[in-house]
C-alpha positions as CSV (number, residue, x, y, z in Angstrom):
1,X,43.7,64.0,14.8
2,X,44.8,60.6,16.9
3,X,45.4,63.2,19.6
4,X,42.2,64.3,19.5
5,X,40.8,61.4,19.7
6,X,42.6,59.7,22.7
7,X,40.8,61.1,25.5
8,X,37.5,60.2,24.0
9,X,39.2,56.4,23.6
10,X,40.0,56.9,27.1
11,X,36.8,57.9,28.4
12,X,34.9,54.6,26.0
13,X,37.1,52.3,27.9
14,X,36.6,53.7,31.2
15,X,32.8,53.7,30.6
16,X,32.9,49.8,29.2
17,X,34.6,48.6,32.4
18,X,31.7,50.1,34.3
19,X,29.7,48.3,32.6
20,X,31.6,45.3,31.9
21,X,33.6,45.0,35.0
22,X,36.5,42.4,34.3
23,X,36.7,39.5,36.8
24,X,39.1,36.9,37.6
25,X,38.6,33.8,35.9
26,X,39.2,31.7,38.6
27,X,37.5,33.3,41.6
28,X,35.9,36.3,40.6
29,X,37.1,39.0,42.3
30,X,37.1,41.9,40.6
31,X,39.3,44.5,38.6
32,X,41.6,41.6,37.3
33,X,41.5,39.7,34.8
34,X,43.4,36.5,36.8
35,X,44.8,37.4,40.4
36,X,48.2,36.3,41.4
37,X,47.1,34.2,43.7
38,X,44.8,32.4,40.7
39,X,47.7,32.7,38.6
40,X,49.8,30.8,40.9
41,X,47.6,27.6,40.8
42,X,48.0,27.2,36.9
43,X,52.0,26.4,37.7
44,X,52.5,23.2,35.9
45,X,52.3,19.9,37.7
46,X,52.7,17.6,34.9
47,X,51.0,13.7,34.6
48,X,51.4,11.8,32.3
49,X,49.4,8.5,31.4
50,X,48.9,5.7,28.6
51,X,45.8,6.2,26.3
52,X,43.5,3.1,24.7
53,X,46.2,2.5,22.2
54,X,48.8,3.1,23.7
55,X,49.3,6.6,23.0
56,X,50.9,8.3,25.9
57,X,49.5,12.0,26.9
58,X,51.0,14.5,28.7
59,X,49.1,17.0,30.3
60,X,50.3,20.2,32.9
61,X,47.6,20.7,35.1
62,X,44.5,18.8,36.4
63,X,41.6,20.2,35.1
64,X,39.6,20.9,38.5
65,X,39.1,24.0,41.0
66,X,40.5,27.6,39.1
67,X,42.8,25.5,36.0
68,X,39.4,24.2,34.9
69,X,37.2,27.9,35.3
70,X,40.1,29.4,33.5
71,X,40.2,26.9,30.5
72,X,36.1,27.2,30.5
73,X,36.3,31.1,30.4
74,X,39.1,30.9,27.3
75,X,36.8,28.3,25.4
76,X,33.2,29.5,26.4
77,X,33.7,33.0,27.4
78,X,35.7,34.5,24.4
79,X,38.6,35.6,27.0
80,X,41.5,34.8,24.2
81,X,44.2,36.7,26.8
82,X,43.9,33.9,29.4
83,X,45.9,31.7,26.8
84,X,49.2,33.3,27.7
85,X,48.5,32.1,31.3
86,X,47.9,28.5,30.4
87,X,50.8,28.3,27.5
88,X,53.3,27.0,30.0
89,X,51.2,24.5,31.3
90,X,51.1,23.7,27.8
91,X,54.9,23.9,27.2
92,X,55.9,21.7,30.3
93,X,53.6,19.0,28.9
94,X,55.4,19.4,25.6
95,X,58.4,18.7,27.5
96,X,61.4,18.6,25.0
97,X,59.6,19.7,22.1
98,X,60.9,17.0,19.4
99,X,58.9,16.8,16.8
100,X,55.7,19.2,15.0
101,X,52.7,20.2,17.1
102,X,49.9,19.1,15.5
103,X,46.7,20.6,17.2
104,X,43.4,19.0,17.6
105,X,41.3,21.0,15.1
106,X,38.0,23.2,15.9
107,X,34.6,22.2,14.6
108,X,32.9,24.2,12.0
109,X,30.1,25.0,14.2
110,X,32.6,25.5,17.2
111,X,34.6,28.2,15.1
112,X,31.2,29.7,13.7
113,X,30.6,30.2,18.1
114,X,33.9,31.0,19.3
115,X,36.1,33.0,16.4
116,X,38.8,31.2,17.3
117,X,40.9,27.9,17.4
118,X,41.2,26.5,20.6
119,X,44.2,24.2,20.4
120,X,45.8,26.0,18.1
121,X,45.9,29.6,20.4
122,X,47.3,27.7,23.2
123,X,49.9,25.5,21.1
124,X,51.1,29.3,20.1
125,X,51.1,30.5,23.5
126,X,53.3,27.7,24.6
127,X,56.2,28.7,22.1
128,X,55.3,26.5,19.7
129,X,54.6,26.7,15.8
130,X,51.4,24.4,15.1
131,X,50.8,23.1,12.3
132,X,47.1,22.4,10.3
133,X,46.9,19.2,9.1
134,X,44.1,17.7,10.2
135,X,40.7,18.5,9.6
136,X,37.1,17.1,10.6
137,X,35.3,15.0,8.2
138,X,32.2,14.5,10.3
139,X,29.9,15.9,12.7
140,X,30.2,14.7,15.8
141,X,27.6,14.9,19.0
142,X,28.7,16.8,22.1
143,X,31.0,14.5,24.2
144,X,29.9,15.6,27.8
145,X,28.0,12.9,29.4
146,X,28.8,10.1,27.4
147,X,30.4,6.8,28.7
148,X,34.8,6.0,27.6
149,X,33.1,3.5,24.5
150,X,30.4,6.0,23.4
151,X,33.0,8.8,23.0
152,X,35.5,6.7,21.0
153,X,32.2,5.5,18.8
154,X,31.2,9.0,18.3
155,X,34.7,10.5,17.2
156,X,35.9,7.5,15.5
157,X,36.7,8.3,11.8
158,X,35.5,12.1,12.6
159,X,39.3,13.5,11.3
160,X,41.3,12.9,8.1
161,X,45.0,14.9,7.8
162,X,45.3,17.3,5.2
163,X,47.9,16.1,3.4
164,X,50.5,13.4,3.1
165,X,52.7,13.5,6.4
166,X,55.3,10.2,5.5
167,X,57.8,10.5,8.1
168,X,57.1,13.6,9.9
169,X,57.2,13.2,13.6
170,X,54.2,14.9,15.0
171,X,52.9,15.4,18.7
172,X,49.3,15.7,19.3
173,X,48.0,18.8,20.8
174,X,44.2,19.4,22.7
175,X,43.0,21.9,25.5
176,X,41.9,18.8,27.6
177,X,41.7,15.4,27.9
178,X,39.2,13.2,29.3
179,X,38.9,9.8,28.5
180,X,41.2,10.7,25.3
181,X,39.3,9.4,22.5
182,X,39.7,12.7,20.8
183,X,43.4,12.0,20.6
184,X,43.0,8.2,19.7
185,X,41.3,9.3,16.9
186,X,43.8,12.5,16.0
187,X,46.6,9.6,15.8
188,X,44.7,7.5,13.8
189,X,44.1,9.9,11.1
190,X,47.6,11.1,11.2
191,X,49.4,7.7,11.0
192,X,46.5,7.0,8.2
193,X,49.2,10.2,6.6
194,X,52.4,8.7,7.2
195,X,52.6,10.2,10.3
196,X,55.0,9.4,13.4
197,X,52.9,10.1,16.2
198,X,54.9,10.8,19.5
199,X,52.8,11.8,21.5
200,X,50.3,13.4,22.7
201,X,49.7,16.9,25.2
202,X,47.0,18.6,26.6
203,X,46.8,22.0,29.2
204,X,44.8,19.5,31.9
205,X,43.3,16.3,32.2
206,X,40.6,15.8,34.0
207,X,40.7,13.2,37.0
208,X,36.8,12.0,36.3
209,X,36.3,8.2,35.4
210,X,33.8,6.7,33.2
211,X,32.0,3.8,32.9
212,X,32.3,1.3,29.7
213,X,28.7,1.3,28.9
């Protein structure tokens, strides 16, 4: 019977790419789902930098030109496969991998949209083994277009860890980072637990400033 059946498989998928013709996700072309040439712009080129409270992030690609449409098509675009292309991005901002990866968890609503964890998918793809112990508390508004002090007001006692963490040494994990509120705020809850946060790591961070007011 699965014999039968195979050329008619084959023929639905060859029908659905007529229809649905795949693109790169960071130029477009067509047939592929990233090009090599795409591909070769997500190497890692890992920065690192100091967060409000001292938290220090490290993070594998800027999140500009083809890293940022890539990320974009993974989060808004349902294209789950691009993750194994950004996990080593991911894994050279992990850098020596002491201590548990901890991602940045997914909003309700953002999970009820997407089907799927975020930070989590790309902790796996890196090679690591995340762990779920945070969880959000609080709705929060959309971040995009506010200023570095309305982002940290907005997210600011948003998560609570699961459970007690005494001890554990923890890194914090996100897809990006922008001003790095988020991550403040991921550290606070998990120190709240007992926590030892290391540190923090992110795919990209983006190179945009913001303004304090």
């Amino acid at each position: 019977m699965g014999e039968v059946w195979m050329p008619v498989r084959a023929a639905c998928a060859q029908a659905l790419a007529l229809a649905f013709p795949v693109a790169c996700a960071g130029c477009g072309v067509l047939d592929v789902a990233l090009c090599d040439a795409c591909r070769a712009m997500l190497r890692p080129q890992v920065t690192t930098r100091a967060l409000a409270d001292g938290l220090v992030v490290r993070s594998g690609l800027p999140f500009d030109g083809v890293p940022a449409r890539v990320l974009r098509a993974l989060k808004e675009e349902g294209r789950t496969s691009l993750a194994r292309a950004l996990g080593p991005a991911l894994a050279a901002a992990l850098g020596d991998g002491r201590g548990v990866v901890v991602p940045v968890p997914t909003s309700r609503a953002a999970m009820r949209r997407r089907g799927y964890r975020v930070a989590e998918l790309l902790a796996r793809r890196a090679g690591a083994r995340p762990l779920r112990a945070l969880r959000v508390v609080r709705t929060t508004a959309d971040q995009r277009g506010l200023s570095r002090t309305a982002r940290t007001d907005n997210v600011t006692g948003s998560l609570r860890a699961t459970r007690r963490l005494d001890g554990l040494e923890v890194i914090v994990v996100d897809d990006v980072v922008t001003t790095g509120a988020t991550l403040v705020e991921a550290a606070r809850a998990l120190r709240a637990a007992g926590a030892q946060v290391r540190a923090a790591a992110t795919v990209a961070a983006t190179p945009r400033r913001f303004p304090e007011w």
